[in-house]
FIGULUM-161821 format. One line per field, with one value per residue (C-alpha): residue in three letters; x, y, z. Coordinates in Angstrom, 3 decimals, m for minus. Each point is the difference from the previous one (the first is absolute). Last residue first. Layout:
N
vexlo [ALA, ...];
px [X, ...];
py [Y, ...];
pz [Z, ...];
% end
This chain:
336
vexlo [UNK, UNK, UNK, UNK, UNK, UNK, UNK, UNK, UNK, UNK, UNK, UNK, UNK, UNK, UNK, UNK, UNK, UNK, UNK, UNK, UNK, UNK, UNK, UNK, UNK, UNK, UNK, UNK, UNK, UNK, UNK, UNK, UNK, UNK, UNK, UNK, UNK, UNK, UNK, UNK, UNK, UNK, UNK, UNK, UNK, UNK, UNK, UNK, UNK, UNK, UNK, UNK, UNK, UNK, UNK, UNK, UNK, UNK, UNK, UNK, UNK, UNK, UNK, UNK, UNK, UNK, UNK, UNK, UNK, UNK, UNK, UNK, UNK, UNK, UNK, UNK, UNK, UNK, UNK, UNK, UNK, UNK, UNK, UNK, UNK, UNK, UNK, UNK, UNK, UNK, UNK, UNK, UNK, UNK, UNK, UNK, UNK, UNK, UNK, UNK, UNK, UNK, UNK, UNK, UNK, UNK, UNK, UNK, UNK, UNK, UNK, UNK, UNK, UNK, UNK, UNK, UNK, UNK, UNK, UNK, UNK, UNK, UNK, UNK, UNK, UNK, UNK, UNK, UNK, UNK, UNK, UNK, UNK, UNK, UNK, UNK, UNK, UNK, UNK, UNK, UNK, UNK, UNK, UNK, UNK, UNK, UNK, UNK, UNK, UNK, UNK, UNK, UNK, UNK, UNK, UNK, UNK, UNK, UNK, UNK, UNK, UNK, UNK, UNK, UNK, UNK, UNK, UNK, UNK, UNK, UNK, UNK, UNK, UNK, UNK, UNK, UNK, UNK, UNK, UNK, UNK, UNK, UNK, UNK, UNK, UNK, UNK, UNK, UNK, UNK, UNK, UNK, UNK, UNK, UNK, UNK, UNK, UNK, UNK, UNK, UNK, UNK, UNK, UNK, UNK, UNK, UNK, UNK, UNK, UNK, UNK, UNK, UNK, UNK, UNK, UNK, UNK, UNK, UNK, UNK, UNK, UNK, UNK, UNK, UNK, UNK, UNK, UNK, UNK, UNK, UNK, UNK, UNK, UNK, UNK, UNK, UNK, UNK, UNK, UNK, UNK, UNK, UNK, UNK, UNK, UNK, UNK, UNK, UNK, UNK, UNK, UNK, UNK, UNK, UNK, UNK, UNK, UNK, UNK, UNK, UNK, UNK, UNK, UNK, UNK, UNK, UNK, UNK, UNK, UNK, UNK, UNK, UNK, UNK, UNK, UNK, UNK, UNK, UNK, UNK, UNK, UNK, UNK, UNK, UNK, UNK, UNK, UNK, UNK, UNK, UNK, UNK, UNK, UNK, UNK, UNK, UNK, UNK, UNK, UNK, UNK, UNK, UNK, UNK, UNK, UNK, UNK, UNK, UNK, UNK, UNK, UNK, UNK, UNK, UNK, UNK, UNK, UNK, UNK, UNK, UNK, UNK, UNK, UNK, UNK, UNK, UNK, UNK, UNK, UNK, UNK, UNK, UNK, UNK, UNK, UNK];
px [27.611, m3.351, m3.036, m2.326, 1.424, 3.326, m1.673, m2.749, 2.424, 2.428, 0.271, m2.173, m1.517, m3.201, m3.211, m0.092, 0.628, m2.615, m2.244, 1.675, m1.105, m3.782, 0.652, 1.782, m2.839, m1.151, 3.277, m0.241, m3.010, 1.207, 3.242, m2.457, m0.265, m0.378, 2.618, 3.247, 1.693, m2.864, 0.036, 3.901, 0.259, m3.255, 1.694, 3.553, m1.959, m1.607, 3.368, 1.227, m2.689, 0.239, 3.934, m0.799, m2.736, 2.952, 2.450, m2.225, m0.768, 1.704, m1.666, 2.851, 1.125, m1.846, m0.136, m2.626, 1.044, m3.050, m2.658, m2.635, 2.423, 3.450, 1.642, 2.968, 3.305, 0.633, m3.608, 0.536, m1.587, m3.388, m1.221, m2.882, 0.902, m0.886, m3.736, m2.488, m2.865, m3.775, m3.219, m1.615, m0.278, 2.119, 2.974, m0.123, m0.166, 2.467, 2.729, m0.604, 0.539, 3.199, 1.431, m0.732, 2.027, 2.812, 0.021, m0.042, 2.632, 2.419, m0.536, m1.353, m2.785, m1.228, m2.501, m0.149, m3.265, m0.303, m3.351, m1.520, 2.283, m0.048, 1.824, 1.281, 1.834, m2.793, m0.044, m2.293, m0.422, m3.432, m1.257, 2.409, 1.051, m3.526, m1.441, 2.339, m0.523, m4.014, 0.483, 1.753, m3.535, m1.587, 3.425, m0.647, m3.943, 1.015, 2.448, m1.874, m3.368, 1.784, 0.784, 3.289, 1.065, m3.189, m0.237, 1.153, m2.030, m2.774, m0.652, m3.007, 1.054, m2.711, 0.252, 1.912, m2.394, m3.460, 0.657, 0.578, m3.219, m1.902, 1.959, m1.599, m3.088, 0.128, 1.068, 1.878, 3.389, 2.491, 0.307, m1.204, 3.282, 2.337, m2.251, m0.311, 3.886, 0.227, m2.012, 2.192, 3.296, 2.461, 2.596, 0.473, 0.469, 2.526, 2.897, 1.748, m0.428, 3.280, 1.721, 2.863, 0.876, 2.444, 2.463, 1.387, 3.313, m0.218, m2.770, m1.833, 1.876, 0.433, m3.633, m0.788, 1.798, m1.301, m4.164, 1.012, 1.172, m2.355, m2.892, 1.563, 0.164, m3.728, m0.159, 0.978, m2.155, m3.290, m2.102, m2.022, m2.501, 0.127, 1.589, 2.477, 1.354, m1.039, 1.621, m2.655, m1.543, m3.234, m3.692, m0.390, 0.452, m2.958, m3.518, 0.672, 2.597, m2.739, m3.123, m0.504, 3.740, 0.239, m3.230, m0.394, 3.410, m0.506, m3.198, 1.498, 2.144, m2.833, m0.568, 2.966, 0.565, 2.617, 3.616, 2.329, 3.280, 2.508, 3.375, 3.783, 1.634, 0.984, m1.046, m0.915, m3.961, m2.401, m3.120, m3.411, m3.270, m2.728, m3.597, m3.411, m1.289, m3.883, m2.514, m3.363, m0.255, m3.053, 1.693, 3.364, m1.095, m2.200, 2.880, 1.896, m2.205, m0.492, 3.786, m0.030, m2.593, 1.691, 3.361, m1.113, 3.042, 2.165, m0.085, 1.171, 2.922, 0.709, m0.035, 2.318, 2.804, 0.858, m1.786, 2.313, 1.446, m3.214, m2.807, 0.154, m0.848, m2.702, m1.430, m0.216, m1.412, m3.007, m1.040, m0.234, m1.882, m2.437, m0.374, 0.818, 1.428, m3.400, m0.895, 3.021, 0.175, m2.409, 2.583, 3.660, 2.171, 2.075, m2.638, 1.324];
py [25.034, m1.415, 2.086, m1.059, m1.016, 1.713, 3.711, m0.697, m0.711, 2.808, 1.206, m1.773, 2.522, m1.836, 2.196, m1.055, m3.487, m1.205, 2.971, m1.892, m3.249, 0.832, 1.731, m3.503, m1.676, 3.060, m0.167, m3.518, 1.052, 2.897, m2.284, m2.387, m3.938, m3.109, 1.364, m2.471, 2.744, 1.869, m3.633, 0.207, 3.604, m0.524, m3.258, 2.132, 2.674, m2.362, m1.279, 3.009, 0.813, m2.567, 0.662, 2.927, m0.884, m2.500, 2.666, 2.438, 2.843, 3.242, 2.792, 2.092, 2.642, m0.631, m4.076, m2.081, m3.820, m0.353, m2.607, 0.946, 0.844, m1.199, 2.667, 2.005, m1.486, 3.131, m0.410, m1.869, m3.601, m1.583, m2.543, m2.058, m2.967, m2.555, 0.673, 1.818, m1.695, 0.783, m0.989, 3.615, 0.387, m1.686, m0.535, 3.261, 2.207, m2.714, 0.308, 4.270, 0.594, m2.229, 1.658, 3.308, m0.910, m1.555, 3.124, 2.557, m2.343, 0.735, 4.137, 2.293, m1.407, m0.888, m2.906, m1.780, m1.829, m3.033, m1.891, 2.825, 2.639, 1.468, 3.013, 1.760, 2.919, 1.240, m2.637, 0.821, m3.543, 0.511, 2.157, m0.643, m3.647, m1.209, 2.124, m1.785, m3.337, 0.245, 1.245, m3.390, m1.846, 3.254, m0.475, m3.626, 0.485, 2.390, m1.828, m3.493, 1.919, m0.001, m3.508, m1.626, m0.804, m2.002, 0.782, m2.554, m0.916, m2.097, m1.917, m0.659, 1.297, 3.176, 0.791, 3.471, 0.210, m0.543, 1.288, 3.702, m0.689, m0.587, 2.796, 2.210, m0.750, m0.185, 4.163, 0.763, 0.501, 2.015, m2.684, m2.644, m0.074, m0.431, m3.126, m1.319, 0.055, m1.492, m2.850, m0.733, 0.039, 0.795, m2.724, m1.090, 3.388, 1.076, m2.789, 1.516, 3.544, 1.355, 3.407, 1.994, 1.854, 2.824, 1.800, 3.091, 2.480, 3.795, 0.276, 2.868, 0.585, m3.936, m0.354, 2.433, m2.213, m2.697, 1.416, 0.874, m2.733, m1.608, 1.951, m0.562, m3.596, 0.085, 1.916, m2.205, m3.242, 1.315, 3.356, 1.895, m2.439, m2.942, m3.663, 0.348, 3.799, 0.009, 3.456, 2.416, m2.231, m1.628, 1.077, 1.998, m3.761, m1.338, 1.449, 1.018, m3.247, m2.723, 1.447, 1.064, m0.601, m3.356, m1.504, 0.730, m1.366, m3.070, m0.125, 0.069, m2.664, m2.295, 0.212, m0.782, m3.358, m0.012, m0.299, m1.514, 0.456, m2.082, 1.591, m0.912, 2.968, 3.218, m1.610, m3.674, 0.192, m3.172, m0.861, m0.170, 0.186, 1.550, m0.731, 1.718, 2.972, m0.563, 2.544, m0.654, 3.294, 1.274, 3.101, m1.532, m3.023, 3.147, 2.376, m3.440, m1.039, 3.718, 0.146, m3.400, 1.410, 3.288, m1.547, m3.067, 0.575, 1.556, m3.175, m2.291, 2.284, 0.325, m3.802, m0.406, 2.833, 2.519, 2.713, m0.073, 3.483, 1.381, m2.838, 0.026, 4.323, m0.689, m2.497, 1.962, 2.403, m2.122, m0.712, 3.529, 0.984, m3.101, 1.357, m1.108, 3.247, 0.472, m3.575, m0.170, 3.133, m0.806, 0.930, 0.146, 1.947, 3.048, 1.048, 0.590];
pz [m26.526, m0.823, 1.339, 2.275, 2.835, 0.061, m1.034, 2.746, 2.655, m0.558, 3.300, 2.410, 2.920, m0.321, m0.152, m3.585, m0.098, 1.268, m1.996, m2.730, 0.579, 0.033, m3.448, m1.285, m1.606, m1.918, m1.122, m0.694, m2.314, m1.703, m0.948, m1.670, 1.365, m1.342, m2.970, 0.841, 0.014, 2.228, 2.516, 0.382, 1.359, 2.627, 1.216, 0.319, 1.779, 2.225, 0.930, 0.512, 2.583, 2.159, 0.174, 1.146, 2.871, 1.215, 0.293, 2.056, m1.814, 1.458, 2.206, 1.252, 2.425, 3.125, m0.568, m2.027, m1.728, m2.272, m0.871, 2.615, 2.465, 1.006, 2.622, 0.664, 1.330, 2.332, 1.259, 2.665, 0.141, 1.412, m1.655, m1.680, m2.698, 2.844, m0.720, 2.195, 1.068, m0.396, 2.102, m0.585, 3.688, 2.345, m2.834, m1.988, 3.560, 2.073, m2.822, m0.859, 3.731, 0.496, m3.230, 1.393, 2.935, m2.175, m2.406, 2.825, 1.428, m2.856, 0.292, m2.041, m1.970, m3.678, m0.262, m2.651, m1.927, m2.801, 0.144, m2.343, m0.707, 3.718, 1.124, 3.283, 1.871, 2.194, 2.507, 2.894, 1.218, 0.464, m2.589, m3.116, 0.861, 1.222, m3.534, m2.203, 1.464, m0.047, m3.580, m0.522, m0.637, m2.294, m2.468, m0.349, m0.528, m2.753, m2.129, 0.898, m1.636, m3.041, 0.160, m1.605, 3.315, 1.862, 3.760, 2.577, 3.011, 1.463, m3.735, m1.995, m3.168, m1.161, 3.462, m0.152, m2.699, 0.841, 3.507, m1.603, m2.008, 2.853, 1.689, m2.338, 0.443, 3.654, m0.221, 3.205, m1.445, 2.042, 2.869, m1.675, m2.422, 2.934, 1.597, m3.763, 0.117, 3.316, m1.289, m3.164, 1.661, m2.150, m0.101, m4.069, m0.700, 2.135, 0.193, 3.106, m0.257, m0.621, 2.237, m0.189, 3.459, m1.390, 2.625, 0.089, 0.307, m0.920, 1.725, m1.504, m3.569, m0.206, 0.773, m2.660, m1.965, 0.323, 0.209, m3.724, m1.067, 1.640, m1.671, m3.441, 0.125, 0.631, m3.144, m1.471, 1.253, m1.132, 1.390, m2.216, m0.123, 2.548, m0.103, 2.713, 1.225, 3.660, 0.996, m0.118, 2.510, m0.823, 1.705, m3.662, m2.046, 2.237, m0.723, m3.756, m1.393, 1.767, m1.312, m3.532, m1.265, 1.868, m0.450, m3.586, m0.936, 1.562, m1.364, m3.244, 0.885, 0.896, m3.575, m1.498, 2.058, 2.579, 0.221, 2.474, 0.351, 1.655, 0.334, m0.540, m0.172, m1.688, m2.251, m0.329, m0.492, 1.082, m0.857, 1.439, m1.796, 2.344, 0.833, m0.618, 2.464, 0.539, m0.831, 0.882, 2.305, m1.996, m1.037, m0.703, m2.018, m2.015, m0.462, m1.133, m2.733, m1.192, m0.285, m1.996, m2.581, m0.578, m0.303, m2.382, m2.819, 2.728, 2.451, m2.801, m0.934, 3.841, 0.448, m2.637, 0.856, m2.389, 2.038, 2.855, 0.202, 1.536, 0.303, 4.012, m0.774, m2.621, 2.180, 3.015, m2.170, m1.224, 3.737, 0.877, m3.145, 0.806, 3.287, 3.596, 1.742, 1.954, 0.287, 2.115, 1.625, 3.352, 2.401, m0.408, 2.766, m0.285, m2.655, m3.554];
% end
């Protein structure tokens, strides 16, 4: 893949392109009505869409909001079937090729072979070879301020142009970042949102890497820290990382972000990290008993087979896994 996009679009556009986007948004979701209806006229729909895309007549349809609980309170919004497909085609064709290779090793959100253990791992690690080298440190922990809803549309774009020069392409890149008429804001539940999120705070990663000259760092998605010796290495980077996300990516940080020594270790992505130990945080166990317990009553109650809530539950146990938590597994799952 070129370091820039020229002239790929009508290249990548096939039928057989189009029909495995669809097999891969399909995966694990085939029960669903409007996939059962899509399946009995696949051919017929694909060649529909191949022929919207080709003569640029392709408009995005709207969403259906609703709301999820867990781990918060969050609005998502979900589009039809079909525009999902070209979700899928856009980002594994074009977006996922030219961009994921400019990200740092260390951005771990929403991409393969990454995912939010093993960035656990990599602080871990980077802790304690801190603790080795310094001895003493300090951890900047960072929250952007209500992500989603405040990317910027038209800086963005202004990202994307820069590596994609194709107008075809960012016709259909317009079509859906302004499939709702709004300025900013990116819709979670999209596939494209994973992507386009992780290409916006790209420009952070690289400002803190290159021109800050941090080496001791790691994103999963609007959640960061910053690893360095000294308390007013953390301030001063701090100061940086404000005016960059602020002046140019029109961003805030949150009042969750701090700076503390790393004697009382560090909350990340569901786990309480130090030198010595990776635990589950509290909360995420008691999350997870309870959906044990749900999983136990549904098989009596015979909605459910055992090979089915185990299937459930293979997720849960890589969580629990890399946790230094003796016994876990036997207490959840087993009665004592």
């Amino acid at each position: 893949m070129p370091k820039t996009l020229k002239n790929e679009f009508d290249k990548k556009l096939t039928y057989e392109n189009l029909m495995e986007a669809h097999i891969k948004s399909r995966k694990g979701k085939g029960y669903r009505k409007e996939i059962i209806e899509f399946n009995l006229k696949q051919e017929e729909y694909i060649m529909w869409l191949l022929e919207q895309l080709q003569t640029q007549k392709y408009k995005h349809g709207g969403y259906t909001a609703f709301y999820v609980t867990k781990p918060k309170l969050r609005k998502i919004e979900k589009s039809r079937y079909i525009d999902r497909i070209v979700h899928r085609w856009i980002v594994d064709n074009f977006l996922e090729p030219i961009f994921v290779p400019q990200f740092l090793n260390t951005t771990y959100a929403c991409l393969k072979n990454k995912g939010m253990h093993r960035a656990c791992l990599y602080v871990q690690n980077t802790m304690k070879h801190c603790k080795r080298t310094w001895g003493e440190y300090y951890i900047l922990k960072m929250d952007v301020s209500k992500y989603f809803d405040n990317i910027n549309k038209e800086i963005l774009l202004n990202i994307i142009k820069r590596k994609i020069k194709d107008e075809k392409l960012l016709w259909l890149i317009k079509e859906i970042l302004y499939a709702q008429k709004r300025e900013k804001g990116l819709e979670i539940g999209n596939y494209t949102s994973q992507m386009f999120a992780n290409i916006y705070l790209n420009e952070i990663d690289q400002f803190i890497k290159h021109k800050l000259h941090i080496k001791n760092y790691c994103r999963y998605l609007d959640d960061s820290l910053v690893i360095v010796k000294t308390k007013n290495e953390a301030k001063k980077a701090l100061t940086e990382i404000e005016k960059f996300l602020e002046n140019n990516l029109k961003l805030k940080l949150n009042k969750k972000t701090q700076i503390f020594k790393n004697k009382q270790g560090v909350n990340f992505c569901g786990y309480k990290i130090n030198e010595y130990r990776l635990k589950i945080r509290d909360k995420g166990k008691r999350k997870l008993k309870k959906k044990v317990k749900k999983l136990q009553e549904q098989i009596k109650l015979g909605k459910i087979t055992t090979q089915e809530a185990h299937k459930y539950l293979t997720g849960h146990m890589g969580y629990i896994k890399i946790a230094n938590v003796k016994n876990l597994t036997d207490k959840l799952f087993y009665k004592e």
